[in-house]
C-alpha positions in Angstrom: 79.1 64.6 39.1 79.6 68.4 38.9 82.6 69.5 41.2 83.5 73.0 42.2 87.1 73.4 43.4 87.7 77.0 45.8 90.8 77.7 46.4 91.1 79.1 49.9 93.7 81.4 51.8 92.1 83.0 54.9 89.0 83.6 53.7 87.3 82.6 56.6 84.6 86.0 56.2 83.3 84.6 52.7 83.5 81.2 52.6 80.2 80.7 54.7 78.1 82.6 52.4 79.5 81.7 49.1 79.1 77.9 50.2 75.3 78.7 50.9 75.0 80.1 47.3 76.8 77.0 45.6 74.2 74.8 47.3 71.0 77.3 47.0 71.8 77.5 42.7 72.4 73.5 42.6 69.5 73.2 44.7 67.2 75.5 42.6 68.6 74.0 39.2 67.8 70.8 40.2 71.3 69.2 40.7 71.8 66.5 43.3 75.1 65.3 42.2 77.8 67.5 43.0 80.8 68.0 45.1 82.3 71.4 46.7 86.0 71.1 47.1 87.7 73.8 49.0 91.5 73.9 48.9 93.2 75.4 51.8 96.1 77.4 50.6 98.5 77.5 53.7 95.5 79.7 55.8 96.5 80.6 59.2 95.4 78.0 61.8 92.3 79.6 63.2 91.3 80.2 59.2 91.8 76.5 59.0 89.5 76.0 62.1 86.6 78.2 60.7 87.3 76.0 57.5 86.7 72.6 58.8 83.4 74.3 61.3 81.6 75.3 58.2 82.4 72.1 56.1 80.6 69.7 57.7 78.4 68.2 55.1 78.4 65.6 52.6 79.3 67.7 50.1 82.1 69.6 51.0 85.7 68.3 50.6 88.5 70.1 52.3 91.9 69.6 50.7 94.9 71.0 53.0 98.1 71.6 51.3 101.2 72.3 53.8 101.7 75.8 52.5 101.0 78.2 50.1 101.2 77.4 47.0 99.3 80.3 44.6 96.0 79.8 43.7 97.0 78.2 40.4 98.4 75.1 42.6 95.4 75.3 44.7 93.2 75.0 41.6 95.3 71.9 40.3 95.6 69.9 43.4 91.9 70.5 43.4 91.3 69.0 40.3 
């Protein structure tokens, strides 16, 4: 299994599209087994809200840590 780990602070404008092109290259390349994990970095609440509406499939794992902790923590709690 491939996983990709985002960390995420109120990105709420980019995450949509950059989650389309994680699963449009996998996708093309032929990979079925794989994993999107998205680490929410302290976001505002309504960030968090747009978070959890776009991650609704199988795919996508959404990690919440209580605040923010850089995106070096966020890449290590995603891991």
């Amino acid at each position: 299994m491939i996983s990709v780990v985002i960390p995420y602070f109120n990105e709420a404008l980019c995450i949509e599209p950059l989650l389309r092109r994680i699963h449009q290259t996998f996708q093309k390349i032929g990979i079925e087994d794989y994993e999107v994990v998205i680490v929410d970095n302290g976001s505002f609440p309504e960030q968090h809200q747009t978070l959890r509406r776009l991650c609704t499939g199988a795919k996508e794992r959404i990690i919440v840590l209580s605040r923010n902790f850089g995106y070096q923590g966020a890449l290590w709690a995603g891991l």
